[in-house]
C-alpha positions in Angstrom: 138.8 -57.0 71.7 135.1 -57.6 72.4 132.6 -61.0 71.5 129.2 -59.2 70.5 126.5 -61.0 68.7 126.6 -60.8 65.1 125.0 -57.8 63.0 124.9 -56.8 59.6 127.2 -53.5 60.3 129.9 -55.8 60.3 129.3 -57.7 56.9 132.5 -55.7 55.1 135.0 -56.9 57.8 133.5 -60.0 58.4 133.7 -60.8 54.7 137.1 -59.8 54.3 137.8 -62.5 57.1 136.6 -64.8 55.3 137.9 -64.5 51.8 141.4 -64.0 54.1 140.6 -67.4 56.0 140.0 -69.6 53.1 142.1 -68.5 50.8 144.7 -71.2 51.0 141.3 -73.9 51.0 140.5 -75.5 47.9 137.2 -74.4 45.8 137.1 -71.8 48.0 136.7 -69.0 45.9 136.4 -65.2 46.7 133.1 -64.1 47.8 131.1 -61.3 47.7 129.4 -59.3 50.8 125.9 -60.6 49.2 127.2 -63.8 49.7 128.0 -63.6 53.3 124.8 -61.9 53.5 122.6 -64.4 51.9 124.7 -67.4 54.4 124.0 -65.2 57.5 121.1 -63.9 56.7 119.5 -66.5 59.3 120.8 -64.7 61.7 119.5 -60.9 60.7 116.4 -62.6 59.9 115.9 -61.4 56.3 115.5 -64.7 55.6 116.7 -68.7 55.2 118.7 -70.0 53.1 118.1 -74.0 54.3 115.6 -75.8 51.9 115.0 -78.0 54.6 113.1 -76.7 56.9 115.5 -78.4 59.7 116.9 -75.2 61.6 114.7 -73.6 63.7 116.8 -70.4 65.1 120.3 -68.7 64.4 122.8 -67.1 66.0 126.6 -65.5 65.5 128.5 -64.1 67.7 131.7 -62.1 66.3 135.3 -60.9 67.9 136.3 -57.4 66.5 139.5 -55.5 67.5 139.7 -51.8 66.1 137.0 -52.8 63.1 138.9 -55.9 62.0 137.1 -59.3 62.4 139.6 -62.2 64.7 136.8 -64.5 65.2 134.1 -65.4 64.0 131.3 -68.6 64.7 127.2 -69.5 63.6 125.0 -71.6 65.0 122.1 -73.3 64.1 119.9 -74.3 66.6 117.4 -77.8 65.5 114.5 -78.8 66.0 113.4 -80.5 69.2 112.5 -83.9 67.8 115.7 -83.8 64.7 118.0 -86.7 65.0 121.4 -85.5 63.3 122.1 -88.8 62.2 125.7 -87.5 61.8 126.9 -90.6 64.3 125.9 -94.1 64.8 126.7 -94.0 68.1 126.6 -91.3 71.5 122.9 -90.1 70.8 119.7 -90.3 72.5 116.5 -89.7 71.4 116.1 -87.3 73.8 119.3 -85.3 72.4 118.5 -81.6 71.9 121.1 -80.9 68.9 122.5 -78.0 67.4 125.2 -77.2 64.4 128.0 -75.1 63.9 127.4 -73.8 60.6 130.8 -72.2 60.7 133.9 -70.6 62.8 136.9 -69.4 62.0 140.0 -67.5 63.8 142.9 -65.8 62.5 146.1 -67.6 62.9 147.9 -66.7 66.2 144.6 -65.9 67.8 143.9 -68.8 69.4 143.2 -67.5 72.6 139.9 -65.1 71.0 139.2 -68.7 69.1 138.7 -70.5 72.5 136.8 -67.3 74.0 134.3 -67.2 70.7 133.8 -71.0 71.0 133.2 -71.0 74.7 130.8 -68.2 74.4 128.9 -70.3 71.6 128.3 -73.4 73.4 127.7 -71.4 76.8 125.0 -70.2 74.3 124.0 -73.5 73.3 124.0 -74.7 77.2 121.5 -72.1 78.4 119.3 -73.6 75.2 119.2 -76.9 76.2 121.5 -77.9 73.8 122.8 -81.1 74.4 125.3 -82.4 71.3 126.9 -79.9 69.0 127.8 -80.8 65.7 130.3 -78.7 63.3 130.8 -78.5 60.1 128.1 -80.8 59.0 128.0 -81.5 55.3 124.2 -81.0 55.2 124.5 -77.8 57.3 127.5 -75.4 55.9 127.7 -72.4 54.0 126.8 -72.2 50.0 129.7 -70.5 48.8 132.0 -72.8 51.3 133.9 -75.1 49.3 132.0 -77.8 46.4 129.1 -79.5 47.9 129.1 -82.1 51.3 132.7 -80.0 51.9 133.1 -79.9 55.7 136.4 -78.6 57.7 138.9 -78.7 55.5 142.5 -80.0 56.6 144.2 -77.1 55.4 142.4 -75.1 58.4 144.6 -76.9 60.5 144.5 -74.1 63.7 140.6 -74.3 63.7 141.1 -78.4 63.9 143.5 -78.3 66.4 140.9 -76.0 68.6 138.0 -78.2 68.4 139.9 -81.4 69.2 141.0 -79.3 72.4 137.9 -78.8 73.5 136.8 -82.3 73.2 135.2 -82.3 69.5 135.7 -85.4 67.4 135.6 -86.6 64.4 132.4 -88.4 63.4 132.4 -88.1 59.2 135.2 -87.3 56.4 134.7 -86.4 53.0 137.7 -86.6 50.6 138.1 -84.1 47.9 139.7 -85.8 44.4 140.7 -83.2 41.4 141.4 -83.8 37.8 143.1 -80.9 36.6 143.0 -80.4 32.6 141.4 -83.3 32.4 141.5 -85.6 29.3 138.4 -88.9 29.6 138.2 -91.2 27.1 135.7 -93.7 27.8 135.5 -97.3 27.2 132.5 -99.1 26.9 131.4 -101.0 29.8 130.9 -105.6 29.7 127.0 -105.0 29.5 125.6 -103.1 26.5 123.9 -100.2 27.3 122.3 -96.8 25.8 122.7 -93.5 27.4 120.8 -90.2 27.0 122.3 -86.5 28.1 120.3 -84.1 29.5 121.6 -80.4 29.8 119.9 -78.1 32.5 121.1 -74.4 32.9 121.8 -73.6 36.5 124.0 -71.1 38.4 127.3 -71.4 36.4 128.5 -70.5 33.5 128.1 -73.6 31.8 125.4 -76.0 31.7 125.0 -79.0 34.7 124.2 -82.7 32.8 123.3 -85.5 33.6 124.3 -88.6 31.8 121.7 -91.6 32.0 122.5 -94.9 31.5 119.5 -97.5 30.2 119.3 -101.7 29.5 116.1 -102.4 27.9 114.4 -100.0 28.6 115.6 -99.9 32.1 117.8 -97.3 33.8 120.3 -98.8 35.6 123.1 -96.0 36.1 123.3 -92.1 36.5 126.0 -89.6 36.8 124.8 -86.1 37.4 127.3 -83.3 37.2 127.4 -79.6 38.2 129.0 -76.4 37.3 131.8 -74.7 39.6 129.7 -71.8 39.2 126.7 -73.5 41.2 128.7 -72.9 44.3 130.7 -69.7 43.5 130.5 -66.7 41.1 134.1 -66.1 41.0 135.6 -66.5 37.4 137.9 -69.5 38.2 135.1 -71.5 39.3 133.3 -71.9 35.7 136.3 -73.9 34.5 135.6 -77.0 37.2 132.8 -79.4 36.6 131.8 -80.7 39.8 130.3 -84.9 39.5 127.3 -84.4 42.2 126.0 -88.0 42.2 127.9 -91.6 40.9 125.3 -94.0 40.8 125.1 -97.9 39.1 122.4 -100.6 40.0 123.5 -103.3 42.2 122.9 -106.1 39.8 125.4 -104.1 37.2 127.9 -103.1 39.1 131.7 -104.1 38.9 131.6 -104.5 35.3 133.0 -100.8 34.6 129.7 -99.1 34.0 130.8 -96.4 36.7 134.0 -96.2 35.2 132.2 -95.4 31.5 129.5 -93.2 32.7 131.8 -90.9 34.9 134.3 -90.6 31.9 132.0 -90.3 28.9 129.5 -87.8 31.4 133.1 -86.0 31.9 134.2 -86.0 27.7 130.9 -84.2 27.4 131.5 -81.6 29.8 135.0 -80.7 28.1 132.9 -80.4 25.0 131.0 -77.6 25.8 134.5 -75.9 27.8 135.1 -77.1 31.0 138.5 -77.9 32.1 139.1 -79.1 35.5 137.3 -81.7 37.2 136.3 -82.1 40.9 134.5 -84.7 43.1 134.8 -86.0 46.5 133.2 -89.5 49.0 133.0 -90.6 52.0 136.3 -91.1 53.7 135.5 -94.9 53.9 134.5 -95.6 50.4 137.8 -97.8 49.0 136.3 -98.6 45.9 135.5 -95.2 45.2 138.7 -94.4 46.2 140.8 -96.8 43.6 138.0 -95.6 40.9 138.5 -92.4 41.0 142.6 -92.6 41.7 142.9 -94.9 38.8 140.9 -92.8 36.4 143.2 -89.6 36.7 142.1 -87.8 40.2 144.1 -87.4 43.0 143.0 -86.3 46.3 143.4 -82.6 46.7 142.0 -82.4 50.5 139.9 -83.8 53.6 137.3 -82.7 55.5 135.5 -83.2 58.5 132.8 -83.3 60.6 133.0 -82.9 64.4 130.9 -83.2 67.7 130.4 -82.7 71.4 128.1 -83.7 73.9 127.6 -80.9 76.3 126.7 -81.0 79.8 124.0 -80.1 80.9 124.2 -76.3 82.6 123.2 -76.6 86.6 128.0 -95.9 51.1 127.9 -95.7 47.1 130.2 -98.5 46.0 131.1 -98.2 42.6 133.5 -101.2 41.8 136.1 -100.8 38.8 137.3 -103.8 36.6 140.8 -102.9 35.0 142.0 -104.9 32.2 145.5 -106.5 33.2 148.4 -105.1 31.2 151.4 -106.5 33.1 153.3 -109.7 33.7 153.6 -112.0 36.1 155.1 -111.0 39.4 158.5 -111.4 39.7 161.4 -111.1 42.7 163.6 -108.1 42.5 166.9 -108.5 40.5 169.9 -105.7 40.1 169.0 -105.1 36.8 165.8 -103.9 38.1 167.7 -101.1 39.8 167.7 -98.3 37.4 163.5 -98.2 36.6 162.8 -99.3 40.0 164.1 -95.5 41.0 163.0 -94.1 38.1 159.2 -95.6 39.2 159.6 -94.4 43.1 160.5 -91.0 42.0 157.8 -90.4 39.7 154.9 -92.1 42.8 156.6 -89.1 45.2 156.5 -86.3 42.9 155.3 -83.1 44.5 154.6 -85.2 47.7 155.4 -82.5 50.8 159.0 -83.0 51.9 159.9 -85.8 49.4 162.4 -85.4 46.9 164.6 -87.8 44.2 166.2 -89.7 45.0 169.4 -91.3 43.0 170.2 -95.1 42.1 173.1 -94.2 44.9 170.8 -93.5 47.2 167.4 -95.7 46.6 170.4 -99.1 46.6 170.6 -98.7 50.3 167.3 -99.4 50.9 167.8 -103.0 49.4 170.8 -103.8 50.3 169.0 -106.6 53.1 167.5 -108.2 50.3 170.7 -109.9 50.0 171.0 -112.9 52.4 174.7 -112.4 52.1 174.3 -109.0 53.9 175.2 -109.2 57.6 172.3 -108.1 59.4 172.0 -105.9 62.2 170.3 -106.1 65.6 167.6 -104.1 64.5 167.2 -105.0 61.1 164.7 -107.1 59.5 165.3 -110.3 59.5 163.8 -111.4 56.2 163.3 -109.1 53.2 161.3 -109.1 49.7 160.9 -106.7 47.2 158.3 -108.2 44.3 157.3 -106.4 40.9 155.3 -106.3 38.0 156.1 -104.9 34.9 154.8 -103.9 30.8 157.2 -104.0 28.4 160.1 -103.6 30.7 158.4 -100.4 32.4 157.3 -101.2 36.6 153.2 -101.1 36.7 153.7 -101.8 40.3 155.8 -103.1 43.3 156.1 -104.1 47.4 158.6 -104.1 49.4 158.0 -106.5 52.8 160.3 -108.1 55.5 159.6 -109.3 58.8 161.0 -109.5 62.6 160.2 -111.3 66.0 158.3 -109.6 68.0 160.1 -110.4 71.1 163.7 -112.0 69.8 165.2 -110.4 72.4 162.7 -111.8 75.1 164.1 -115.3 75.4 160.9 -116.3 78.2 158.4 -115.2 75.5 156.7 -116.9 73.1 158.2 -115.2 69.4 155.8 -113.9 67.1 156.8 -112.5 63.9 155.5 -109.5 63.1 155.7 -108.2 58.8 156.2 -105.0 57.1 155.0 -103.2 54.1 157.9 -101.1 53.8 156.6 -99.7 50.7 153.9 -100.5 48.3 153.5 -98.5 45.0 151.7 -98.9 42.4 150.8 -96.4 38.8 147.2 -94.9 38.8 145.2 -96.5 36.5 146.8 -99.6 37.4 145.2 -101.1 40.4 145.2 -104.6 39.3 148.8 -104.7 39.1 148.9 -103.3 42.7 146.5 -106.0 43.9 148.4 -109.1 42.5 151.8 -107.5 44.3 150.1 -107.2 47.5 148.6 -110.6 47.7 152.2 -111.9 46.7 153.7 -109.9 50.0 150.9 -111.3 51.9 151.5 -114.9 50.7 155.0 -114.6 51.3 154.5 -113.0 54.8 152.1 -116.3 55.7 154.4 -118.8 54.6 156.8 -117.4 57.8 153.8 -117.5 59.9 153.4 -114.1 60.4 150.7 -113.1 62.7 150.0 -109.2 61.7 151.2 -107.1 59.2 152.1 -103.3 59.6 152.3 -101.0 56.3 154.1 -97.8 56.3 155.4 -97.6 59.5 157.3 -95.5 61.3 159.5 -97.8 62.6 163.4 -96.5 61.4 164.3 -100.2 60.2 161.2 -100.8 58.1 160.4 -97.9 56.8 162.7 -96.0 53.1 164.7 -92.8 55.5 164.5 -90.9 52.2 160.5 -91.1 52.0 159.6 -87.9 53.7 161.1 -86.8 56.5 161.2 -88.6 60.3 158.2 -90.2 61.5 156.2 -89.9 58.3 153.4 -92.0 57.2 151.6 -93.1 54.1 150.8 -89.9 53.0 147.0 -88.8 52.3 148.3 -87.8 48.8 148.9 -91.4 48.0 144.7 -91.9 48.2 145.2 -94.5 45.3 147.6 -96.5 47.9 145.7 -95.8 50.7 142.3 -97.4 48.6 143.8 -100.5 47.9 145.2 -101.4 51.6 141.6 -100.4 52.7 140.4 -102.6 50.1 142.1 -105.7 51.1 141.3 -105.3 55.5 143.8 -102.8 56.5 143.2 -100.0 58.9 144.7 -96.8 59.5 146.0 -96.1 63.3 148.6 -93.9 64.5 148.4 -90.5 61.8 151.0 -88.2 62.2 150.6 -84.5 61.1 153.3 -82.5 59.3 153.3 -78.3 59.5 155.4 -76.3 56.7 156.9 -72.9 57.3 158.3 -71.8 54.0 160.4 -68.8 54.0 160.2 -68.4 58.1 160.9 -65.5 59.9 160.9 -65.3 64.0 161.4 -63.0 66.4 162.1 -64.7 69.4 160.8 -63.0 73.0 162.7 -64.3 76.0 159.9 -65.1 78.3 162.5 -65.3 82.0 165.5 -63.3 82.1 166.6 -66.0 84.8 167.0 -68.4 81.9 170.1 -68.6 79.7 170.5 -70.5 76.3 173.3 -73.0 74.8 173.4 -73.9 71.2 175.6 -76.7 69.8 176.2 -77.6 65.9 177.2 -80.9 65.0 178.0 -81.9 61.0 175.2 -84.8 59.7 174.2 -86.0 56.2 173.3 -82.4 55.4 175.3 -79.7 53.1 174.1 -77.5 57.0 174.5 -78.4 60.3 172.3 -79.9 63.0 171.6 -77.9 65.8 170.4 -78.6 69.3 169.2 -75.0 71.7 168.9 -75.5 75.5 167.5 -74.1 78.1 169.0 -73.4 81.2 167.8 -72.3 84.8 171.1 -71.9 86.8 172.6 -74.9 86.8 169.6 -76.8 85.5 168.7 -77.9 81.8 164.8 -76.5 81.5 164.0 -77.1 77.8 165.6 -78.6 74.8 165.3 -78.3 70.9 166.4 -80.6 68.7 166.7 -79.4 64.7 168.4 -81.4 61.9 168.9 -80.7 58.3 166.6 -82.7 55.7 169.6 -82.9 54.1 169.7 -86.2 57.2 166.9 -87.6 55.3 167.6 -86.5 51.4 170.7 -85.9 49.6 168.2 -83.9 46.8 169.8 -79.9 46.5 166.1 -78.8 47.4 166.2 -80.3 50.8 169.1 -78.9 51.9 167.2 -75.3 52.4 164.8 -77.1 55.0 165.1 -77.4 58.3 163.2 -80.4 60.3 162.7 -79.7 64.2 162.4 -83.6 65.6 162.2 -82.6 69.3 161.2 -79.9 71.3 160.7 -80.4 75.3 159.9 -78.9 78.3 160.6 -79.8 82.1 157.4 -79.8 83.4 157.5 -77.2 85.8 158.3 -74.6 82.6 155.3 -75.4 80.8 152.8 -73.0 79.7 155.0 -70.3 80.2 156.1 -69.5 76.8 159.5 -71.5 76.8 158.9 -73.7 74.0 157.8 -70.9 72.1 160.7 -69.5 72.9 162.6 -72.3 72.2 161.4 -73.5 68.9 161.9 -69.8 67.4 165.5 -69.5 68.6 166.3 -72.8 67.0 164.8 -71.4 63.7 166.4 -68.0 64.1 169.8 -69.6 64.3 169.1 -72.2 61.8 168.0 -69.3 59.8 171.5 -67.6 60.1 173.0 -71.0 58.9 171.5 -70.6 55.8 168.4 -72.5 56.2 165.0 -71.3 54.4 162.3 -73.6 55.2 161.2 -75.3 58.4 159.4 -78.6 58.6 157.6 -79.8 61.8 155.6 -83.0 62.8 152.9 -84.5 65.9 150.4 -87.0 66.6 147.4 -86.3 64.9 145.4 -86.5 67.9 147.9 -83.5 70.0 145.9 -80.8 69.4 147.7 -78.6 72.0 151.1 -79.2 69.6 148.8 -78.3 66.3 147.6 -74.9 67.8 150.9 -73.9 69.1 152.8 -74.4 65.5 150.2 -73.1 63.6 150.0 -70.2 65.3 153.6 -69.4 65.2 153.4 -70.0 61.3 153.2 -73.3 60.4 150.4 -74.6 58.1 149.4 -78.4 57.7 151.2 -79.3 54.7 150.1 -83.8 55.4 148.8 -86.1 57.4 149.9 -89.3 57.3 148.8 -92.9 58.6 149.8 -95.9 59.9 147.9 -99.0 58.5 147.4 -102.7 60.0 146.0 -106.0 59.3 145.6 -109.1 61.2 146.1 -112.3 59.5 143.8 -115.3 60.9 
């Protein structure tokens, strides 16, 4: 394997990579060798592709192995006086900055990753360069992804390596789709006239742009764009992309956003599209209960990243929703049967969640009675609040609380509440609001000083709702909207990587170390399993693997396999044991009858993201913690 700089001889291999790295990414369609060509051809100097006139110089460097491309990373190098303006904070004026436009490895080649990335910024050293910044939503490739796209979440490996090598997150951009989408609008509080203007562009179909007037006065705009302006691929011309949202302060929150996205998006299905696309910034809650109340749901995230490197020697668009539900109201028995029926249908096709039956969702509300005895660990208040239309759930929260330190007589007690689980229908945020601020009022009148939603904690958080350790998911972005909405923050995210239909080949890396493997019966229809390591007489390494069946009596979660521990003695690190290790586990798990493997890690251990998804993993969630303080 060699790192040369980049050339057009290689635009057929390199192209390949591409459509080969991408192809699990959404909107990333298969491209062409024109139009790698056309995004490199900075670099061969045939010309520029930037509009803005903001990128002085290129370069690419490339890794190739017997003519295939492993690696592959292009930078842009800016203009002395450019402020990036991608961070509020870590620059100086003096900052000489440069982008990566892109980079990419091939999954298990993470070592030619790190050697491609370390030749690029030794590059960028011996330029001067003193902040790096990747994957930029103003500086990217035009056939990468619908427009401000950055690096996606589904490139987990390529994550994993920049956060080990110090890059960090400075911007996000959440992708929402709306597949066979169906808008009808509603005419918003104020009246107002609108006009539509066609324009032919690089798709298929027509872009429009839907303009909203008051007296003569234009006070709103939605301006959407073909698939096709971003890709030539076929599949792209069915997706309308909504480029720009846009209401004037003095009308907003009085569902003009609302009426021109959906009546700009019943136009577009008129002349044939089908699918709908957009995306915001990752801190935009309004936008984020707009658009997850109209019918989107968040189909992936991206970021940007930078580095400093040492020297060498908001649109808000409010909604207003109509209420259509009653009063909220405590839990009762009778609630039992649609309150499952409700949680099943907010966790369908979430990763590693499954139904659940009345059987099983009863367990999780057994506390609420105050005859239950209650165990050292348990909660020691509960609540579970609804609201309902017409005897079907719109929405509901279930809270409880604990001292902090009850088992700390010499400290002062503080009680500490719980969203154990909020849910609420899309479409129907108001209903989620009014349950919220009932858990929160009911929280206060204990005197609760901070409230924790979705937490890992075992005794506050439904075992059944995805597997150990899990979060809110990011696929519950209309959840996720409303507690950002109302002062909560996300903190400790948890990654989960998916290995469906594994196959291993474990290597012994010492010949001096000898395994033991011991099955114990759980929940599962399979067996639990736990590999170790030994050195002589000496326990080296350890495995831990359970059925999902621990978390999910479903059928389809008995076929998975969740590894909840895997650990080396320090002195064995970094020699392949836990490789080692981790595939043993799934080779015998595999001879058990077990199909699929599930995996989980701080967000924020890149070393642990790299070595699964190099073995075969892929990110299939990430998950998040969220907090409020009351005052």
């Amino acid at each position: 394997m060699e790192i040369i700089q980049y050339a057009p001889n290689f635009l057929t291999p390199l192209t390949q990579f591409y459509n080969e790295f991408t192809v699990d990414v959404p909107h990333c369609y298969p491209v062409k060798e024109e139009d790698i060509a056309f995004a490199t051809s900075g670099v061969t100097g045939t010309s520029k592709y930037y509009a803005a006139d903001d990128i002085k110089s290129e370069m690419a460097f490339v890794a190739v192995q017997d003519g295939r491309v492993l690696a592959f990373i292009h930078l842009g190098l800016s203009k002395d006086t450019e402020s990036s303006g991608q961070s509020n904070g870590g620059e100086n004026i003096d900052d000489k900055t440069a982008h990566i436009l892109f980079f990419g490895y091939k999954v298990g080649e993470r070592q030619i990753g790190d050697a491609i990335l370390k030749k690029a910024e030794e590059y960028l050293q011996d330029e001067g360069v003193t902040k790096v910044y990747a994957f930029s939503r103003h500086h990217r490739y035009p056939c990468y992804h619908f427009a401000y796209a950055q690096l996606s979440d589904r490139l987990g490996h390529v994550e994993a390596l920049l956060g080990y090598n110090g890059y960090r997150r400075t911007h996000g951009q959440a992708f929402f789709d709306w597949e066979n989408f169906n808008a009808t609008p509603t005419p918003p509080d104020i009246p107002v006239s609108l006009s539509v203007e066609w324009k032919e562009g690089r798709g298929r179909l027509p872009n429009c742009n839907i303009t909203a007037h008051k007296d003569g006065e234009e006070v709103g705009v939605c301006s959407s764009l073909s698939g096709g302006t971003f890709s030539s691929h076929p599949d792209a011309q069915d997706w309308v992309y909504t480029d720009w949202l846009g209401v004037d302060d003095a009308y907003q929150g009085q569902g003009l956003g609302k009426y021109l996205l959906l009546y700009s998006l019943q136009e577009m299905h008129k002349v044939g599209y089908r699918h709908a696309s957009l995306s915001t910034d990752w801190g935009n809650n309004n936008a984020f209960l707009l658009y997850g109340n109209c019918g989107y749901k968040v189909v992936d995230w991206t970021y940007a990243y930078s580095k400093r490197l040492e020297k060498k020697a908001e649109v808000v668009i409010p909604v207003r929703t109509e209420n259509s539900f009653s009063e909220v109201i405590d839990y009762t028995p009778e609630h039992l049967e649609s309150l499952t029926q409700f949680y099943n249908h907010q966790v369908e096709g979430l990763p590693n969640c499954f139904p659940v039956s009345e059987d099983e969702f009863v367990t999780v509300l057994s506390r609420l009675s105050k005859e239950t005895e209650r165990s050292k660990n348990a909660l020691e208040s509960e609540a579970l609040f609804l609201t309902q239309n017409k005897g079907k759930i719109k929405a509901f929260v279930h809270v409880g609380f604990r001292r902090y330190n009850e088992d700390d007589e010499e400290e002062e007690e503080e009680r500490i509440g719980y969203i154990r689980f909020l849910g609420c229908e899309r479409g129907e945020r108001q209903a989620g609001q009014v349950v919220l601020e009932k858990a929160e009022a009911y929280l206060n009148s204990f005197e609760v000083k901070s409230i924790e939603a979705f937490t890992s904690r075992d005794e506050a958080r439904y075992p059944f709702f995805s597997f150990d350790y899990a979060r809110l998911t990011n696929y519950l972005d209309h959840i996720q909207g409303l507690l950002g909405n109302n002062g909560y923050k996300p903190s400790n995210g948890w990654v989960f990587l998916n290995w469906e239909n594994f196959s291993v080949e474990p290597v012994l890396p010492d010949e001096s170390i000898y395994t033991s493997v011991t099955w114990t019966e759980g929940r599962g229809e399979r067996s639990n399993c736990t590999v170790r390591a030994h050195k002589g007489k000496t326990e080296v390494g350890e495995c831990q693997s359970v059925s999902a069946g621990v978390f999910s009596r479903h059928p389809d979660a008995q076929d998975w396999t969740y590894t909840e521990w895997l650990g080396i003695e320090n002195d064995f690190q970094g020699k392949g044991l836990g490789k080692f290790l981790l595939q043993y586990s799934l080779q015998e798990m595999k001879k058990a009858g077990y199909r699929h493997a599930s995996i989980s890690t701080d967000l924020s251990n890149y070393r642990a993201i790299l070595f699964y998804s190099n073995l075969g993993y892929k990110v299939a969630d990430w998950s998040y913690e969220y907090g409020k303080t009351i005052r």
